[in-house]
N, C-alpha and C positions, 0 to 999 in steps of 0.2 A: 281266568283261573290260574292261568302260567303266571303271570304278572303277580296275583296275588300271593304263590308260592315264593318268586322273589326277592316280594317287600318281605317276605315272613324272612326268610335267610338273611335280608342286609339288617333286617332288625337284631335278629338275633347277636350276628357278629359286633353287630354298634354295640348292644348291651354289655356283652363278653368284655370288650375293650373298655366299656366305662365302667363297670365294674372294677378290671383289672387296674384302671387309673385310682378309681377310689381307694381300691387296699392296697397298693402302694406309696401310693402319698400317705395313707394312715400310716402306716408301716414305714415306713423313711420319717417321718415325722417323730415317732417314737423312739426312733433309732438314732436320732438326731440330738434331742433331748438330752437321753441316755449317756449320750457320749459324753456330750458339753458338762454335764453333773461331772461326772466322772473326771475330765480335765482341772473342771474346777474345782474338788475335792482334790485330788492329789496335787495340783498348784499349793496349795491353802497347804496342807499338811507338809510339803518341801517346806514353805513360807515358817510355818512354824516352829521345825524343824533348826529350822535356822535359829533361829529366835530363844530357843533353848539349848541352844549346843554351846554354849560357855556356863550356863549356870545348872544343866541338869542334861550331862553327855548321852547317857544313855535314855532317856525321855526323847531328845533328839532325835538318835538314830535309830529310835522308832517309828517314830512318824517320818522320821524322812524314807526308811525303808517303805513305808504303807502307800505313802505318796510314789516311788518310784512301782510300785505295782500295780496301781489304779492307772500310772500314767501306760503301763504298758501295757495293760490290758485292752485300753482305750485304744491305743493304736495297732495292736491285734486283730482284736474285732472290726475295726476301721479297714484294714487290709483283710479281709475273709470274709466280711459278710457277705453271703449271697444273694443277689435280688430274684425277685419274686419272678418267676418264667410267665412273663406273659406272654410274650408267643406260643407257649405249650398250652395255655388254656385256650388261644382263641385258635390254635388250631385243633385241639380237642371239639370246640364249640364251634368250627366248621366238618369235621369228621361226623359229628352227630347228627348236623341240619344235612351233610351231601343225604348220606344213609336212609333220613327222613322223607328228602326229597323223592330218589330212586323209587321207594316202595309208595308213593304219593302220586307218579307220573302214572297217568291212563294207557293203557295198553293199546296198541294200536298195528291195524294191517293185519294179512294171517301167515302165519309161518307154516300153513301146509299149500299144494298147489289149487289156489283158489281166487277167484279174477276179485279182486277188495270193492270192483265197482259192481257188476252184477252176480258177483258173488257162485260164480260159473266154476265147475272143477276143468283144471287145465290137466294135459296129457302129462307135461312138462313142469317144474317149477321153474321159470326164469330167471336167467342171474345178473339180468339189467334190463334198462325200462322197454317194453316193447307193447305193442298193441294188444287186447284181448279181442280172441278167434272169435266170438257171441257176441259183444257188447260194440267192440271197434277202438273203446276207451284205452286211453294208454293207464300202463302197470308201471310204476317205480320200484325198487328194489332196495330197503334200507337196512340199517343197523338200529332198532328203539334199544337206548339205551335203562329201559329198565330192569331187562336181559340179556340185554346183547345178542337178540337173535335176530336171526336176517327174516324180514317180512315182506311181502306184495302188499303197496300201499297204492294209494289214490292220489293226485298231486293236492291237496288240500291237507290228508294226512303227512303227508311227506313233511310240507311246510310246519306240519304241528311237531313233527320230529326232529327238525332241526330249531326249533326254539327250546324244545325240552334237553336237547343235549347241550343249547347255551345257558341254561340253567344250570345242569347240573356242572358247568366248564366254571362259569360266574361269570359270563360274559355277554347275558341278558340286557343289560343297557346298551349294549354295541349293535344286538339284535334288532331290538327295536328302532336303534335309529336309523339302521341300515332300512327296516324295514319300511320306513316314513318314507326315508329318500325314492324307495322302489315305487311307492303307492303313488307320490308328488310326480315323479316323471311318467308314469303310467297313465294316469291325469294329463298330462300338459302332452303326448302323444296322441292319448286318444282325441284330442281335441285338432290337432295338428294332421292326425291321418284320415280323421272323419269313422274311427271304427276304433274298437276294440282292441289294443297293441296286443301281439304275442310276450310272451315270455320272454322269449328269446330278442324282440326285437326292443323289449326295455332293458335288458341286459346290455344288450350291443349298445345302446346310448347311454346308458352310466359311462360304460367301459371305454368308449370313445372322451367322456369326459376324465376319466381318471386319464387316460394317456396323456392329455393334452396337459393335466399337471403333474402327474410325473416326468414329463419333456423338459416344463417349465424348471422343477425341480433338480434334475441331471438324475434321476432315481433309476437308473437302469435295472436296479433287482427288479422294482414293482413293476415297472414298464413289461420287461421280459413277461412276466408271469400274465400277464393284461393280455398280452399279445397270445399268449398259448390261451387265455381262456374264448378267446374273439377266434382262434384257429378252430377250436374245437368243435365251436358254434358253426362256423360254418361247414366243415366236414361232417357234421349230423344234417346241415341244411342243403347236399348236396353239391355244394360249392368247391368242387375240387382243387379249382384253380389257385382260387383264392386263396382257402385251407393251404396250401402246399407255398405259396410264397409266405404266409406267418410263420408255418413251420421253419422252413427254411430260415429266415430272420431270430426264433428262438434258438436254432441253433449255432446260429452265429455268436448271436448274447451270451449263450451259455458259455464257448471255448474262449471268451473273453475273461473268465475267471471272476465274473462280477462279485466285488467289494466297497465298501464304502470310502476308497481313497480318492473318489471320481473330483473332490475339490481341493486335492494338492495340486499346486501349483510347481515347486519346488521340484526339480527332479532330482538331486541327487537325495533327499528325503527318503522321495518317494521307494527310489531304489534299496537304500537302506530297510526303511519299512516291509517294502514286499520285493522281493525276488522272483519276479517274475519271470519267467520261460516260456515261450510260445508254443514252444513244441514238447512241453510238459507233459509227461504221461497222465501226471496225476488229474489232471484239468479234461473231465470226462463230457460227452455227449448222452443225454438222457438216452436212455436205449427206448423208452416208450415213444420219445418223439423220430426217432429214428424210424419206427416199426411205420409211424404213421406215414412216413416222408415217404417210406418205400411201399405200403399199400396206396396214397395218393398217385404214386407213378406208375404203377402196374394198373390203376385204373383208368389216367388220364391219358396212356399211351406219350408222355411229353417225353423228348428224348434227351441226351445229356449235356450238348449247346445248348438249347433251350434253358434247361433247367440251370446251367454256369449262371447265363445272364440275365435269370431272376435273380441268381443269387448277389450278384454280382451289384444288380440295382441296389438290390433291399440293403447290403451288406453294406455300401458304400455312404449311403446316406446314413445308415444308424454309426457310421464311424465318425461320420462328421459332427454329427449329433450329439454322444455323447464322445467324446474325443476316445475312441477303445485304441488300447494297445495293437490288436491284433490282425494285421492286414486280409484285407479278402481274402488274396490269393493264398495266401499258408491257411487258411479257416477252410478254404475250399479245398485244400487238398488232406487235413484232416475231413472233410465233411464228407468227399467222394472216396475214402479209408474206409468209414463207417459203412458207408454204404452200401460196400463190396461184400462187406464181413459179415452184415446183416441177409445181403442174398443168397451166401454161401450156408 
């Protein structure tokens, strides 16, 4: 159904555009024509002009006044004609299909407090995924984008709501093929683990494979963000410890100012280019990952040597890694700033 909403949009916009190609080329074509006449009509009448301006003056500089009109006309028109706005109509004729889509998308989840899976009224409406008190089943929490209201879904609708919002984004083919890639390693897990893979634990193995080529790549943004979503996993999986060395690692990434200069070589370039300062104010610490740094510590009781020389580990090999500007020791004394200012 989703997929064939889609094809219905990329049609549409294909048509839009070969339309627009059609009455343009008509239209410059005629325009084209038009002109060349007009050139060669006041050539031809200068020419004649000529041709009579010793035997009949005024005959002359009539035709040659006629010819220098046409010639300016022609080049008037040549300079001022407007073309035809094709981008306003194919974005016309994407404003029309989103509109259609929206009012097209299946409504889904309930937006009162009600369990989506056994359908159980909750004391509470929750405002993230948590288990239902009746059923056991976990509740997700989303935005359907046909109204944007926040709904208790099921994880199969959940999945149906984040395609419908790649629909309406237009980034449905991205969807799908992400979603191939999910189903092929799901597959090649289950077969590898003898059982059924969790969610999370086909997540964790893409995400171990993008690391490895974002490494490959020197991609430190994408890298970074890989790592916070593999932190997160684990800190829903209990994994305190774990969780809290990633974190610690995205915070490192982060005060490193990541940009994509990571393959100049050239350093006084480089310096030109960016102006970098270590101890930059501007160059901030996610305050979200902060919160988590400092709930992971008050849970795991780790004290604050300890925690130096995770940082210290992690920090030093992703300097090596991707060559960062910013030494441990000044990251870690911005990172234990943070941390003070967060307990306070």
């Amino acid at each position: 159904m989703a997929s064939d909403k889609m094809t219905s949009r990329i049609a549409l916009v294909r048509s839009s555009k070969e339309s627009d190609r059609h009455y343009m080329a008509r239209t410059e074509g005629g325009v084209a024509r038009m002109k060349n006449l007009l050139v060669l009509v006041g050539l031809g009448c200068l020419l004649f002009a000529l041709m009579k301006w010793g035997s009949s003056t005024l005959t002359g500089l009539g035709f040659a006044l006629i010819g220098l009109v046409l010639l300016c006309v022609t080049f008037y028109r040549n300079k001022h004609t407007a073309r035809p706005n094709v981008r306003s109509s194919v974005a016309d004729a994407l404003a029309r299909q989103h509109t259609q889509s929206v009012q097209q998308l299946r409504l889904l989840g309930n937006v009162d407090a009600v369990c989506p899976n056994c359908n159980q009224r909750l004391e509470k409406k929750p405002s993230r995924k948590k288990k239902c008190p009746h059923c056991g089943q976990f509740m997700l929490v989303r935005t359907r984008p046909s109204d944007r209201q926040r709904v208790l879904v099921t994880e199969a609708q959940a999945e149906e709501i984040e395609e419908q919002w790649s629909i309406i984004n237009g980034t449905h083919d991205a969807y799908l093929a992400e979603k191939e890639r999910r189903a092929k390693e799901r597959a090649y897990l289950a077969i590898r683990l003898g059982r059924e893979p969790t969610q999370a634990e086909v997540r964790w193995s893409l995400l171990q494979q993008e690391l490895d080529q974002y490494a490959r790549e020197r991609n430190s943004g994408a890298f970074r963000n890989a790592k916070l979503e593999m932190a997160d996993i684990l800190r829903r999986e209990g994994k305190s410890m774990e969780a809290l060395s990633l974190y610690l690692e995205v915070c490192y990434l982060d005060l490193n100012d990541l940009d994509d200069t990571r393959s100049i070589t050239d350093k006084e370039l480089l310096r030109e280019l960016l102006p970098w300062n270590p101890n930059d104010a501007t160059t901030q610490l996610a305050p979200a990952v902060i919160d988590e740094v400092l709930q992971l510590i008050e849970q795991t009781g780790i004290s604050t040597d300890t925690l130096q020389d995770i940082f210290f580990q992690r920090a030093s090999a992703l300097r090596s890694l991707f060559r960062l500007r910013l030494s441990p020791t000044t990251a870690w004394r911005r990172i234990r700033e943070a941390l003070r200012s967060g307990e306070g």
